[in-house]
C-alpha positions as CSV (number, residue, x, y, z in Angstrom):
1,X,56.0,-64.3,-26.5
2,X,53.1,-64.9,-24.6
3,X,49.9,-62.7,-25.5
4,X,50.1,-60.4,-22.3
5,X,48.0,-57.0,-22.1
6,X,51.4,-54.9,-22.3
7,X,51.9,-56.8,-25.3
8,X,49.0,-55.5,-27.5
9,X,46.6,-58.1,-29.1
10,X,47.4,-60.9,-30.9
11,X,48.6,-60.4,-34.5
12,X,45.0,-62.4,-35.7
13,X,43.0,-59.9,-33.6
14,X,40.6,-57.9,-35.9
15,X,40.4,-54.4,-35.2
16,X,37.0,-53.0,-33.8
17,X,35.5,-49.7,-34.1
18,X,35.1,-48.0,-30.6
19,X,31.3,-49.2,-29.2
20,X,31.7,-52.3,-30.8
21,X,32.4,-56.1,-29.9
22,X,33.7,-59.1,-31.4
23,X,31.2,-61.9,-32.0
24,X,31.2,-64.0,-28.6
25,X,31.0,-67.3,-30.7
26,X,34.5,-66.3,-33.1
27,X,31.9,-65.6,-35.7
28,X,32.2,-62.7,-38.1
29,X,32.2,-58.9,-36.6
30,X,29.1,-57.8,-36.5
31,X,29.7,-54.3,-34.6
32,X,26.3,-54.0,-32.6
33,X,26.5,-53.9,-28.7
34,X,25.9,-56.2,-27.0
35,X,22.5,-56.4,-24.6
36,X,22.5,-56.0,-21.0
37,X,22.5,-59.3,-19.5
38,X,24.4,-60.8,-21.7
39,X,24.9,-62.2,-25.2
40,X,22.2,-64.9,-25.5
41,X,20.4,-64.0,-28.5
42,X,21.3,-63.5,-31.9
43,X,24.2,-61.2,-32.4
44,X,23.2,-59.5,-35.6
45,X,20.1,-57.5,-33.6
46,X,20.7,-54.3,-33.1
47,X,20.0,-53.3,-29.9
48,X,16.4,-51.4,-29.3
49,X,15.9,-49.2,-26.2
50,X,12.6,-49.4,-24.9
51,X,9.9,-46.9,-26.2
52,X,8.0,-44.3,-24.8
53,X,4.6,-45.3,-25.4
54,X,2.3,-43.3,-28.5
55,X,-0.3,-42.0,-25.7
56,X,2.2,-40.8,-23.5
57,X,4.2,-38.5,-25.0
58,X,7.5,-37.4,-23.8
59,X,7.2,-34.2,-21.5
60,X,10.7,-32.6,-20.6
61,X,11.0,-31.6,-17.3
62,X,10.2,-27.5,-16.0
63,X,10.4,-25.2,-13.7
64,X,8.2,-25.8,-10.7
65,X,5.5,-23.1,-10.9
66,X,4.0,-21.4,-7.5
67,X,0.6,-22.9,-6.7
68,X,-1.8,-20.8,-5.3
69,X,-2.0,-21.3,-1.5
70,X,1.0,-23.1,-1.5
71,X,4.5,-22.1,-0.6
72,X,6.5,-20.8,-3.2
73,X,10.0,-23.2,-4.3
74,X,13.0,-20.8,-3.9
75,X,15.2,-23.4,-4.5
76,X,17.2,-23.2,-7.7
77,X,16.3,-19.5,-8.0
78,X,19.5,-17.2,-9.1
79,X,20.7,-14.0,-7.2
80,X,18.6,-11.0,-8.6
81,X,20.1,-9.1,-11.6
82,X,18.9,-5.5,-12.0
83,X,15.7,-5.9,-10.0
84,X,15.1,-9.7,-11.8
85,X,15.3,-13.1,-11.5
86,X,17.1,-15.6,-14.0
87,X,17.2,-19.2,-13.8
88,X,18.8,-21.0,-16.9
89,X,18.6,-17.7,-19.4
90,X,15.3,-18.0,-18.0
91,X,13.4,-14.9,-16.4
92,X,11.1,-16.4,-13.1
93,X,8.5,-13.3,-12.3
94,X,8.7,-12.9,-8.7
95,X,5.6,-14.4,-6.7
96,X,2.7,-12.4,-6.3
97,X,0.8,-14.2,-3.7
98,X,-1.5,-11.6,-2.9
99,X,-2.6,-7.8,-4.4
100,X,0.9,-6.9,-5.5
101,X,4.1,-8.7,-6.7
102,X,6.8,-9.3,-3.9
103,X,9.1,-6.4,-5.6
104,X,10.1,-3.0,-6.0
105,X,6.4,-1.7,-7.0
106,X,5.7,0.4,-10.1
107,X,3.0,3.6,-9.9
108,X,-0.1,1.1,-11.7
109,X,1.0,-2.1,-9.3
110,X,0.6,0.5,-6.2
111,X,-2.8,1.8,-7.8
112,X,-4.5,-1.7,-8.9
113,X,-3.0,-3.1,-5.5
114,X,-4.8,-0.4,-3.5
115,X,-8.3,-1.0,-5.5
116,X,-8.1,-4.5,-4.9
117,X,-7.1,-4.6,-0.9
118,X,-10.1,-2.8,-0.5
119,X,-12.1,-4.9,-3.0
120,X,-11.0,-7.8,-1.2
121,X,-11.7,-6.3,2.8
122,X,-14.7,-4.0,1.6
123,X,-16.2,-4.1,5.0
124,X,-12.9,-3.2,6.9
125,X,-12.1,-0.8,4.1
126,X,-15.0,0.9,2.5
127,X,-17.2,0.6,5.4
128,X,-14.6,2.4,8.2
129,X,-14.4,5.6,5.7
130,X,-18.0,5.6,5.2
131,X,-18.2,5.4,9.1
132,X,-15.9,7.7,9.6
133,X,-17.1,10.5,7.0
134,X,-21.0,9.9,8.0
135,X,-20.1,10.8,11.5
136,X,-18.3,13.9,9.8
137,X,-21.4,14.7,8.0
138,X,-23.8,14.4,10.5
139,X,-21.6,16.9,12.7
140,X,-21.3,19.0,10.0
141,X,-25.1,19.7,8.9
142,X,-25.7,19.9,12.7
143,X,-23.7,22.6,13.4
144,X,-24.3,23.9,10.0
145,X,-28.4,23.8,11.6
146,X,-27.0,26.1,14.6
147,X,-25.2,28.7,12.7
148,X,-27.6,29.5,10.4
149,X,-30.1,29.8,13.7
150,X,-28.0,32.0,14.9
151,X,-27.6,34.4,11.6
152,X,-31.0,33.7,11.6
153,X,-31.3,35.7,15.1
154,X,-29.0,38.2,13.8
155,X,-29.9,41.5,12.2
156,X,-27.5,43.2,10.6
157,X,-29.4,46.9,11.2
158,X,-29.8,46.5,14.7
159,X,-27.1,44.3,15.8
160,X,-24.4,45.1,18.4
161,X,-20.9,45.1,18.3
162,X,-21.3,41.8,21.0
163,X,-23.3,40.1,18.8
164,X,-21.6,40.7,15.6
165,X,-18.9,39.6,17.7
166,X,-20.5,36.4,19.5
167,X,-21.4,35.2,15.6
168,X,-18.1,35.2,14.1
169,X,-16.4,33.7,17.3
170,X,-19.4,31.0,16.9
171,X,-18.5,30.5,12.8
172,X,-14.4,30.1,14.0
173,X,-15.9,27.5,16.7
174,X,-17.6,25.6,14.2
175,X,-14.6,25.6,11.3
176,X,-12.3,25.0,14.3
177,X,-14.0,21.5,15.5
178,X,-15.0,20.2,12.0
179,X,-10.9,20.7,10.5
180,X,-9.7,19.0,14.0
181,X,-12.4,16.5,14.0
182,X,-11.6,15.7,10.4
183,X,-7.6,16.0,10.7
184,X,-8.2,13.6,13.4
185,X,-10.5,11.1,11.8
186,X,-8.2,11.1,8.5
187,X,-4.9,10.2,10.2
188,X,-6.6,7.5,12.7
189,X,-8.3,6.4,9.1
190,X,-5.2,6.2,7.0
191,X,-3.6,4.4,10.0
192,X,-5.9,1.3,10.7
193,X,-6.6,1.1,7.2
194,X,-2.9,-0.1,6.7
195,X,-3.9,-3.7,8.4
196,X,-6.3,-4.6,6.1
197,X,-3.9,-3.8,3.0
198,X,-0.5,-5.2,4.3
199,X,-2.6,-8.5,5.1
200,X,-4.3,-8.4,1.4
201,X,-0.6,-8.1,-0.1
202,X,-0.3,-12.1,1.3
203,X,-3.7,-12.7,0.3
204,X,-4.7,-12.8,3.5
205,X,-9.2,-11.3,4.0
206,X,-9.2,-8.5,7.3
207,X,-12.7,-8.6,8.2
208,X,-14.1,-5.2,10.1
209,X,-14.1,-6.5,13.3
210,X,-10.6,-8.0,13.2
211,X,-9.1,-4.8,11.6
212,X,-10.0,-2.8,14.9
213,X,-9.4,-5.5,17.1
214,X,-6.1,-5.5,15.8
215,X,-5.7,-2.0,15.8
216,X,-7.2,-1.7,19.2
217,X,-3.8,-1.0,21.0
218,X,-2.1,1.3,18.8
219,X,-5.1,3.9,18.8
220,X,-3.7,5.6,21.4
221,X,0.1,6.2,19.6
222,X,-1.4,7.4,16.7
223,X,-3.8,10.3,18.0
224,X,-0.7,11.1,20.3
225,X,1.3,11.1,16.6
226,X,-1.7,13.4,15.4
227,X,-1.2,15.8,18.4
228,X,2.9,15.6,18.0
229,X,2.1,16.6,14.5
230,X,-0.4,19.4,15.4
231,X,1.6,21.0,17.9
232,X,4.8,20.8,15.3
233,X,2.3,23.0,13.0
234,X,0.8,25.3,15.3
235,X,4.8,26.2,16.8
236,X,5.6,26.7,13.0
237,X,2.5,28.9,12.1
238,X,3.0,30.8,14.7
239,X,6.5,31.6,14.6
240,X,5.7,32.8,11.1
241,X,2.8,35.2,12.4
242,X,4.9,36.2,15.2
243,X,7.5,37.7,12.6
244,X,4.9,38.5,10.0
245,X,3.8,41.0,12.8
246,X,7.1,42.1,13.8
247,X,7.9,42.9,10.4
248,X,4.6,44.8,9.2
249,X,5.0,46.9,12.3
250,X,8.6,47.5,11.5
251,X,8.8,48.4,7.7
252,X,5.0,49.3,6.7
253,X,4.1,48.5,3.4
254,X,7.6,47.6,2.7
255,X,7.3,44.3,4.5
256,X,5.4,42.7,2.1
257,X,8.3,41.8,0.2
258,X,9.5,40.0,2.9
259,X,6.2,38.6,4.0
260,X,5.3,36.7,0.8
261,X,8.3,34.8,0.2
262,X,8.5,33.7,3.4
263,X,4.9,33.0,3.4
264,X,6.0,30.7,0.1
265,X,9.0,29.4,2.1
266,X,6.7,28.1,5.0
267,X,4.4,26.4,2.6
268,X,7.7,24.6,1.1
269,X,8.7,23.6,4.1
270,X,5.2,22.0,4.7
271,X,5.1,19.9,1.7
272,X,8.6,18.7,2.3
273,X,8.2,17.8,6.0
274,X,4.1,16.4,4.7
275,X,6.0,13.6,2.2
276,X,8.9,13.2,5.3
277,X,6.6,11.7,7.6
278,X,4.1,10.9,5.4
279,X,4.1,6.7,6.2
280,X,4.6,7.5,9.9
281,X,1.4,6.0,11.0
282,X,1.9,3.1,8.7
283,X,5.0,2.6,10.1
284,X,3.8,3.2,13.9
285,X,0.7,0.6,12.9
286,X,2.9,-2.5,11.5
287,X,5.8,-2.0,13.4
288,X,4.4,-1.6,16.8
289,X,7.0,1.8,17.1
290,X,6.3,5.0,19.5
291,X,5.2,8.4,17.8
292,X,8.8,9.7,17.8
293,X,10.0,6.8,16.3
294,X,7.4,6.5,13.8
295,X,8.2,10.0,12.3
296,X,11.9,8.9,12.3
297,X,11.3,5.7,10.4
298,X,9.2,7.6,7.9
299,X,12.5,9.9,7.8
300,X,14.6,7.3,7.0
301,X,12.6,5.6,4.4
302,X,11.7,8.5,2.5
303,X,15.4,9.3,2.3
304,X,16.4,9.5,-1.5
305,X,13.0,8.8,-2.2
306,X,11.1,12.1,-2.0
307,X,10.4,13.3,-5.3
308,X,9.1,9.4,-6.4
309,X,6.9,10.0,-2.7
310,X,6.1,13.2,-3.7
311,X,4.9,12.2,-7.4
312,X,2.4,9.0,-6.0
313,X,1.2,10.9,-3.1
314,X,0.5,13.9,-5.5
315,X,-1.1,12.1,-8.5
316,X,-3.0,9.8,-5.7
317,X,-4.3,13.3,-3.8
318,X,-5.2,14.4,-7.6
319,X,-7.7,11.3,-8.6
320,X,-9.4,11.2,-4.9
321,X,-10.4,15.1,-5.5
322,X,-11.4,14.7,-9.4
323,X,-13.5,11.7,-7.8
324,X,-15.3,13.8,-4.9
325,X,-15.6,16.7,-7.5
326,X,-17.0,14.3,-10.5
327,X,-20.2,13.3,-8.0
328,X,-20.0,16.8,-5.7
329,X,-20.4,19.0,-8.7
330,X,-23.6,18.0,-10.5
331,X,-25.3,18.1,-6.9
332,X,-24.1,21.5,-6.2
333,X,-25.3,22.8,-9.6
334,X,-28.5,21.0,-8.6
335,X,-29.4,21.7,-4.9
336,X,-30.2,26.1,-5.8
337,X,-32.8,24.2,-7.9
338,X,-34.6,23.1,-4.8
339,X,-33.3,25.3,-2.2
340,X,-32.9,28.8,-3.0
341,X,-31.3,31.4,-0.9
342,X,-32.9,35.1,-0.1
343,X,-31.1,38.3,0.8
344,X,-32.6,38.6,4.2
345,X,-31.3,36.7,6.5
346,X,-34.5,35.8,8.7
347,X,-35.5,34.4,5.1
348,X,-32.6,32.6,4.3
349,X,-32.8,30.8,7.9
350,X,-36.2,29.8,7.5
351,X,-35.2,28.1,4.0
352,X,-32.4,26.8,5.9
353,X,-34.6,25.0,8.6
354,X,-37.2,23.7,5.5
355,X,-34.7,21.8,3.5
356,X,-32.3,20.4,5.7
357,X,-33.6,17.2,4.4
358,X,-32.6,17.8,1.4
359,X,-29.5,19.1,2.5
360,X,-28.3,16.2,4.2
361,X,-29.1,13.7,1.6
362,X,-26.8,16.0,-0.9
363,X,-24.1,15.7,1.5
364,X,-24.2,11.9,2.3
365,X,-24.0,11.3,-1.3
366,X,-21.1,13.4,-1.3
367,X,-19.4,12.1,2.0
368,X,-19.9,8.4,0.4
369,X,-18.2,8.7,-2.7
370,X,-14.8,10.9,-0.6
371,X,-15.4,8.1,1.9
372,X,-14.4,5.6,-1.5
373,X,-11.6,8.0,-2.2
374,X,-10.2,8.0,1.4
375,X,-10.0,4.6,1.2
376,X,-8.4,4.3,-2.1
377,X,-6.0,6.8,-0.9
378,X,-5.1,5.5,2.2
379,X,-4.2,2.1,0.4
380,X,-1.7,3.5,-2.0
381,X,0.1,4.9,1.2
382,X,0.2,1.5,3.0
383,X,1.6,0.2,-0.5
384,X,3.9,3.2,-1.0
385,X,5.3,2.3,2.8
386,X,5.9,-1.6,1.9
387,X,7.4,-0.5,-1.4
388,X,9.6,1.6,0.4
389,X,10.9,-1.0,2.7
390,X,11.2,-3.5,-0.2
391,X,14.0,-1.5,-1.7
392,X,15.6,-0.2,1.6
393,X,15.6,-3.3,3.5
394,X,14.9,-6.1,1.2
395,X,11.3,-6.3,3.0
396,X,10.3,-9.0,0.2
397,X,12.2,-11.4,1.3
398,X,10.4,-11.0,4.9
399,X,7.2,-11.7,3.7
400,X,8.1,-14.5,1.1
401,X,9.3,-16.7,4.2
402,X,6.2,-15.5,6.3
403,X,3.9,-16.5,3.0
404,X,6.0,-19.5,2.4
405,X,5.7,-20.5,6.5
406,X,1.9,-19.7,6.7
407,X,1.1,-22.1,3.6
408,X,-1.8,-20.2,2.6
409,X,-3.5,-20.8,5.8
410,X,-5.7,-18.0,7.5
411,X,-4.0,-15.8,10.3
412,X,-4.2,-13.2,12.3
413,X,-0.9,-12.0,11.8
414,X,0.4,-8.1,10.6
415,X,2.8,-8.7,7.9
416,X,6.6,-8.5,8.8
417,X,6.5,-9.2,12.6
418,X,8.5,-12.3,12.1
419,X,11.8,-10.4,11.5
420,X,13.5,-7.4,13.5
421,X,15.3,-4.9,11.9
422,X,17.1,-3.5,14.6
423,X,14.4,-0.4,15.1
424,X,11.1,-1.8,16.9
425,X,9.9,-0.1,20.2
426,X,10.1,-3.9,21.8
427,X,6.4,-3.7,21.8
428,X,4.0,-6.7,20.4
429,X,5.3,-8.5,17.3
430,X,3.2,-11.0,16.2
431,X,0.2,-8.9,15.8
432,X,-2.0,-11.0,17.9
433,X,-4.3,-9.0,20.1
């Protein structure tokens, strides 16, 4: 029979081993492979692959790593497992392209992202609360100046009822205007301080002058969100004098019992609705929303969250006041060294009218150093809200694309206006005056 391939080889044929070939002159088995391009050297050469060369060792390939300024690669990346990212058995850190990692945040990230937004903007930062708490001070020891002239005119032997009268309604005057003036200039503070800290979390600098110029147009919403909140706690106070009254007049003595626990309930009730709404202006600044539906986003992104709120806002609240006390307290030990106070009052306004150089020196040291804390403060909020939407509404991913589409390049730009989330006012996006 012929030798067809159905048949097998030939009886003659020597068996090879797999990977190996017959001599191509009939010679003797040599097993090596034969070279690309053919067989035209000697067959007994093994066959050598080409070698890497000794200064040039071999590198295997890795992970392409985030350059700074560059867009991050989100190709290849896995789905997250339990707030992480694997790749391979490999964890990837999210990117961090700015003061904070683009993650649920942790209490330190929040603190050390705060610390350096305002590191990195301290112009827009530092110098608004100094601003704002010099024009506090200045107020202050002004009408500070005018009371004591006025106790000063004011003798307690020969002074009428009116004029007792006309001196106490001037000292509620002057504790009236400074709490509103300074209620006021906090909230406005804490809100335009949230543009230079959401634009430091994609490392992009907020100079002083672009901070207000982008914060120009939403002024307006937050004092009316200052007054909303006002009148919300004046209708609330006054209910509860309204029934404190009611009661005292109605049971005597006995109403005490009633009186203090519900004095303790309001107070509850003021601390839960305070951490509630407390990223409403954050929310009304970035996400160009109305007053009313500020407070409702704060609402909704608090939700579940309170007692972690609660907890940042307290322990933040808690450093700014050991800060203000830490520089406040050796000057108040300090100042009845050089400015002493006498029994009389004509005395103790004339030693009023002497030092109130000295006076205002102590508090501008003072006012500088709650100015820092302010700031501080304020930051941690505008993280707290970010960090708030990152585990709500996956707000990372927002600003990874808007990082990733910028390319590191300088912008005017509030973080998240490129995305809706089905709850803007309609008003500006792009956060371009």
């Amino acid at each position: 029979m012929g030798n067809h391939p159905q048949d097998g080889p030939p009886e003659d044929a020597a068996w090879h081993p797999p990977g190996a070939l017959p001599s191509p002159a009939g010679g003797p088995d040599t097993g090596r492979i034969p070279r690309p391009g053919g067989n035209t050297g000697p067959t007994d050469q093994p066959y050598e692959p080409p070698s890497v060369p000794a200064n040039q060792p071999y590198e295997p390939p890795s992970v392409p790593a985030n350059q700074w300024g560059q867009p991050p690669q989100w190709r290849g990346y896995g789905p997250p497992q339990n707030g992480q990212n694997w790749q391979n058995g490999m964890y990837l850190a999210p990117p961090k392209p700015g003061v904070i990692p683009l993650r649920p945040l942790g209490l330190g990230e929040m603190l050390d992202g705060a610390f350096q937004a305002c590191r990195r903007n301290p112009l827009a930062t530092f110098g608004s609360a100094i601003l704002f708490q010099a024009v506090v001070t200045v107020v202050t020891v002004l009408m500070t100046s005018g009371l004591f002239a006025a106790l000063d005119q004011l003798d307690p032997e020969t002074a009428s009822t009116e004029d007792l009268g006309g001196f106490f309604a001037t000292l509620a005057s002057f504790t009236s205007v400074i709490t509103v003036m300074s209620a006021a200039g906090l909230l406005i503070l804490q809100g335009v301080l949230v543009i230079p800290v959401a634009r430091a979390v994609l490392n992009q600098r907020t100079g002083f002058s672009l901070m207000w110029k982008l914060a120009g147009r939403r002024i307006l919403p937050l004092v009316l969100l200052g007054l909303l909140l006002a009148v919300g706690t004046a209708v609330v106070l006054g209910v509860f004098v309204l029934i404190s009254v009611g009661l005292a007049v109605a049971l005597e003595a006995a109403s005490l019992w009633i009186i203090l626990p519900l004095f303790l309930g309001v107070v509850a009730l003021g601390i839960w609705l305070g951490i509630k709404l407390v990223v409403a202006p954050a929310a009304l600044m970035l996400e160009g929303t109305g007053p009313f539906a500020s407070l409702r986003r704060s609402w909704v992104l608090t939700r579940r969250n309170w007692w972690r709120t609660f907890g940042i806002v307290v322990l933040t609240s808690i450093i700014v006041t050991i800060i203000a006390s830490v520089i406040s307290a050796p000057l108040a030990f300090l100042l009845p060294l050089f400015f002493s106070f006498s029994d009389s009052p004509l005395a103790m306004g004339a030693d009023f009218s002497s030092s109130l150089p000295l006076l205002l020196v102590t508090q501008g040291i003072t006012a500088f150093f709650t100015a820092i804390g302010y700031a501080f403060q304020a930051g941690v909020t505008a993280l707290l809200y970010i960090d708030l939407r990152i585990r709500r509404e996956g707000f990372d991913v927002v600003l990874m694309k808007e990082h990733e589409q910028s390319g590191g390049i300088p912008s005017d730009a509030l973080p998240g206006t490129s995305v809706h989330f089905g709850h803007g006012s309609g008003g500006p996006r792009t956060g371009r005056p």
